[in-house]
N, CA, C and O atoms as CSV, one atom per row, in Angstrom:
chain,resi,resn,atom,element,x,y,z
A,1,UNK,N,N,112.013,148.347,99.843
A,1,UNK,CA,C,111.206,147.138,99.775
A,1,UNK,C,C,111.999,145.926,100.264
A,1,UNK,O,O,111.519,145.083,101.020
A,2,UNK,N,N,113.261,145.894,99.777
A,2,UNK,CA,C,114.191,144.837,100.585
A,2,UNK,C,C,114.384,144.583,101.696
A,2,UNK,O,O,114.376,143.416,102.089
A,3,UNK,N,N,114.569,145.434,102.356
A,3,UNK,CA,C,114.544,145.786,104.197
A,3,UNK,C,C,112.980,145.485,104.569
A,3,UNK,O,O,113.173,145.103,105.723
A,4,UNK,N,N,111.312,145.375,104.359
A,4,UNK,CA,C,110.711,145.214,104.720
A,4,UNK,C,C,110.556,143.847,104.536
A,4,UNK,O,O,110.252,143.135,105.493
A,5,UNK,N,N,110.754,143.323,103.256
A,5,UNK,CA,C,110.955,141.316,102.867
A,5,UNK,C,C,111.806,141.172,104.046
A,5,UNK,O,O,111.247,140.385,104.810
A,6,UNK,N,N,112.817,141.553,104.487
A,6,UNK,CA,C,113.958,140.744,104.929
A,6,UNK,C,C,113.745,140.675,106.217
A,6,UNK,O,O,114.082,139.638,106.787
A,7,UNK,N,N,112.977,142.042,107.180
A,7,UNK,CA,C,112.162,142.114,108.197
A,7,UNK,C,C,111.046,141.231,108.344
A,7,UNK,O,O,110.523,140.926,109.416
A,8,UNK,N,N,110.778,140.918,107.435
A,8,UNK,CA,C,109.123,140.095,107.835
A,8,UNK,C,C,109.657,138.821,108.046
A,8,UNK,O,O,109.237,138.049,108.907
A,9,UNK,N,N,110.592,138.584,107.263
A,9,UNK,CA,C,111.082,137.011,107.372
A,9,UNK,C,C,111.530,136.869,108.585
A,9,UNK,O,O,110.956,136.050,109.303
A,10,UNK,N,N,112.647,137.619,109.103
A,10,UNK,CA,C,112.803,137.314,110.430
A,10,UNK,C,C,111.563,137.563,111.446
A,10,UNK,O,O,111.268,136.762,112.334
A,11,UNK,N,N,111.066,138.444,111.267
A,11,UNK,CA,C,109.509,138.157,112.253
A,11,UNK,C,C,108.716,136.962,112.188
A,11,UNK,O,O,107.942,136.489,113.019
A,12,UNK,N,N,109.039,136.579,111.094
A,12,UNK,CA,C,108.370,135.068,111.308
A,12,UNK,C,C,109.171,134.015,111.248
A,12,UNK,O,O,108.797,132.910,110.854
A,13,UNK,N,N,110.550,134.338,111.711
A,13,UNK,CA,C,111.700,133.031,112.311
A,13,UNK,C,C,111.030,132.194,110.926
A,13,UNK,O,O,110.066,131.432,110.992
A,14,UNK,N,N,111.756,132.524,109.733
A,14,UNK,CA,C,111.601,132.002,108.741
A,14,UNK,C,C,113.184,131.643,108.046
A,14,UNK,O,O,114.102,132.445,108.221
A,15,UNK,N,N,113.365,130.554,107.367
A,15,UNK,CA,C,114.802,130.689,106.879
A,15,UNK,C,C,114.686,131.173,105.095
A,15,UNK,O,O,113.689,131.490,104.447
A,16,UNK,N,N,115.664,131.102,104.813
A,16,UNK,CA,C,114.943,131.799,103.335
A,16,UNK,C,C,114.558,130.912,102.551
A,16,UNK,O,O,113.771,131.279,101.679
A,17,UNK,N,N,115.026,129.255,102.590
A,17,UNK,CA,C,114.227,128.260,102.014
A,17,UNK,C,C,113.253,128.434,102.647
A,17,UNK,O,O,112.655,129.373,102.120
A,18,UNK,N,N,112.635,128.016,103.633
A,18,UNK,CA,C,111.224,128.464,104.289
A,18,UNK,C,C,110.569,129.270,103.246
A,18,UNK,O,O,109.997,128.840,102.244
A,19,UNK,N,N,110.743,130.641,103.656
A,19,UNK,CA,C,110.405,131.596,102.635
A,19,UNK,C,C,109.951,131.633,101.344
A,19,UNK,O,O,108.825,131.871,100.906
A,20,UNK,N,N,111.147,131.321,100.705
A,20,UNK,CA,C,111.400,131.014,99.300
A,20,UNK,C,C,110.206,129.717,98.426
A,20,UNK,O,O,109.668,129.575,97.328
A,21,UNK,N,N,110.313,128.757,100.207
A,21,UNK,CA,C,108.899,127.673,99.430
A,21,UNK,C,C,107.588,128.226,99.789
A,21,UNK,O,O,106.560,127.937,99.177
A,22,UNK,N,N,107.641,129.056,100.827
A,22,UNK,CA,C,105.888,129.657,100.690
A,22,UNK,C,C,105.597,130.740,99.865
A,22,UNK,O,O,104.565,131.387,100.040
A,23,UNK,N,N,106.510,131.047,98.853
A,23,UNK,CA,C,106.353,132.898,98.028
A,23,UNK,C,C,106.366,131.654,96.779
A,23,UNK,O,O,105.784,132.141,95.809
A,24,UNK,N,N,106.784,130.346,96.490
A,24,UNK,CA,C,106.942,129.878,94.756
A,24,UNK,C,C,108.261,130.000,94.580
A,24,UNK,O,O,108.683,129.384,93.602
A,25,UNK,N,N,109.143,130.663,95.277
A,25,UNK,CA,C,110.212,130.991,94.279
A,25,UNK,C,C,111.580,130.381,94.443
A,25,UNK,O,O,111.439,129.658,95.429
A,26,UNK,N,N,112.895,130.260,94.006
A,26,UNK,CA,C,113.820,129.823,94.219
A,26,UNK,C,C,114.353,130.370,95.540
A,26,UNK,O,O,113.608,131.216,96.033
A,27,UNK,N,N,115.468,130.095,96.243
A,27,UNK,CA,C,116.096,130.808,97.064
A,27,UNK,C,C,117.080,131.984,96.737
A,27,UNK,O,O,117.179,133.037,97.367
A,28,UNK,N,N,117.765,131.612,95.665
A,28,UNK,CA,C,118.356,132.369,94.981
A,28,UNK,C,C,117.884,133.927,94.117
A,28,UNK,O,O,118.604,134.847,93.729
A,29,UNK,N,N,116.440,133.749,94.034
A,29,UNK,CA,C,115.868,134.674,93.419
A,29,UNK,C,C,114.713,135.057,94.993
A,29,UNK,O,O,113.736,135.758,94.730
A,30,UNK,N,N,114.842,134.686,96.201
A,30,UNK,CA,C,114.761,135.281,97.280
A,30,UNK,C,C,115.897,136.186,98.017
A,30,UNK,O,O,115.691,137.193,98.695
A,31,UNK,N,N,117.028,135.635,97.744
A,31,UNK,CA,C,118.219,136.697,98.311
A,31,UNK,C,C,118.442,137.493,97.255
A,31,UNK,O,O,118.930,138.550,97.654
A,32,UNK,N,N,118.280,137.464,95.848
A,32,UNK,CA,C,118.312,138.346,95.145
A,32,UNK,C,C,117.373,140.163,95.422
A,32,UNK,O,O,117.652,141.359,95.331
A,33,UNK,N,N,116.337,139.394,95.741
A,33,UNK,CA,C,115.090,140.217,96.188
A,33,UNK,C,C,115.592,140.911,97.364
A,33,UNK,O,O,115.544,142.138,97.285
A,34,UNK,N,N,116.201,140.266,98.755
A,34,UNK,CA,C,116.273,140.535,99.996
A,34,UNK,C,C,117.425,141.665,99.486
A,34,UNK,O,O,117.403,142.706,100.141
A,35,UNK,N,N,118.267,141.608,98.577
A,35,UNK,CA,C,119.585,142.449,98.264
A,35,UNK,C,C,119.220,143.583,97.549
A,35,UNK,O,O,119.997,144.534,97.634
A,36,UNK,N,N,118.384,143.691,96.973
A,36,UNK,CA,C,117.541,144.960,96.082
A,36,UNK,C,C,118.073,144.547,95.028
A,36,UNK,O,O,117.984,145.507,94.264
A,37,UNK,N,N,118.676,143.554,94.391
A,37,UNK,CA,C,118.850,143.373,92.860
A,37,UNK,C,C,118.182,143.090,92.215
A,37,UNK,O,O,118.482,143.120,91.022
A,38,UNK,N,N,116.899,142.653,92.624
A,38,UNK,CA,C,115.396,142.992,91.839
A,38,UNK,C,C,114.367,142.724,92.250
A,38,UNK,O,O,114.257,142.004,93.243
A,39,UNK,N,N,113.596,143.097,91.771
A,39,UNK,CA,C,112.263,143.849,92.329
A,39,UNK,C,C,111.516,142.430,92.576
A,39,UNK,O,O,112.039,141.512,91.946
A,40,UNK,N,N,110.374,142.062,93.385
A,40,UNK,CA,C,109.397,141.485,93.449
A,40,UNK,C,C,107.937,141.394,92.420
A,40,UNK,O,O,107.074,142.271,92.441
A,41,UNK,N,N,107.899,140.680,91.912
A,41,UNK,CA,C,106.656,140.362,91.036
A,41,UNK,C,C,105.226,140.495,91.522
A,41,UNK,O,O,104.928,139.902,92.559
A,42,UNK,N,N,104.455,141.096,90.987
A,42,UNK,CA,C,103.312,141.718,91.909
A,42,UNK,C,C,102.796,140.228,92.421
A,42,UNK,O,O,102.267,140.277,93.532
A,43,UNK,N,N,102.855,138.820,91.777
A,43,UNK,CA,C,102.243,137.920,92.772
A,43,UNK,C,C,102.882,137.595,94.176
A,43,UNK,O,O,102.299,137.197,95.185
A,44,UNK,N,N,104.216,137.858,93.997
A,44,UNK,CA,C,105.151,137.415,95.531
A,44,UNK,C,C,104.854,138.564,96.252
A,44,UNK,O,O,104.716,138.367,97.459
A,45,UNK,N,N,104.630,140.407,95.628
A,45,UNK,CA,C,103.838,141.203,96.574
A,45,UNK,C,C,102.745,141.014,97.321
A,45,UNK,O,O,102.457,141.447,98.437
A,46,UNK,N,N,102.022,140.141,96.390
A,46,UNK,CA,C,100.415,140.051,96.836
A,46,UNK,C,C,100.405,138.814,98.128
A,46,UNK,O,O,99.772,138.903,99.180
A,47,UNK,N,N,101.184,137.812,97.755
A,47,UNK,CA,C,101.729,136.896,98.956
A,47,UNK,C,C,102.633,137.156,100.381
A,47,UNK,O,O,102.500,136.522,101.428
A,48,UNK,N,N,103.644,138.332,100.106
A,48,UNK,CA,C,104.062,138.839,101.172
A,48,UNK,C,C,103.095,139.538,102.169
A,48,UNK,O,O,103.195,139.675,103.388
A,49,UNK,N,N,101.895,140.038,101.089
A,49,UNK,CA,C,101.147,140.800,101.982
A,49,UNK,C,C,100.184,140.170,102.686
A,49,UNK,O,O,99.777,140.684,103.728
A,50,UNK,N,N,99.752,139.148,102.298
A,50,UNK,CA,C,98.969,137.847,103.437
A,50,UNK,C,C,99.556,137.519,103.999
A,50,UNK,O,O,99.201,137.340,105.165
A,51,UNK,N,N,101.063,137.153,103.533
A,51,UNK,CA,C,101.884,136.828,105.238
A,51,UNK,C,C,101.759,138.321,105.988
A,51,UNK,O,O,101.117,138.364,107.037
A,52,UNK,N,N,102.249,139.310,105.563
A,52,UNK,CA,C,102.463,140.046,106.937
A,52,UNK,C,C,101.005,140.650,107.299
A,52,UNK,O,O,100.881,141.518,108.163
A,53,UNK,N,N,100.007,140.168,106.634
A,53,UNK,CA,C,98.461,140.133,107.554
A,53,UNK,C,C,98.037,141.807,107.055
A,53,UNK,O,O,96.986,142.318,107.442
């Protein structure tokens, strides 16, 4: 799941603040995510998945 977050972001030439302000969440608890040290919350799932369409 980390490798597909971390893929989408760069597909959308996103920085991880970028990111981090369109998912709600800190940045810190975005590279946490991007690293597999923990999991995504089904609302930042449900938001990744309208970004990647």
């Amino acid at each position: 799941m980390n490798i597909i977050i971390l893929r989408l972001r760069y597909s959308l030439k996103l920085s991880q603040n970028d990111m981090a302000l369109i998912l709600g969440i800190s940045r810190s608890t975005l590279i946490r995510i991007e690293r597999g040290d923990i999991s995504p919350k089904a609302d930042i799932i449900t938001k990744l998945s309208i970004l990647s369409g």
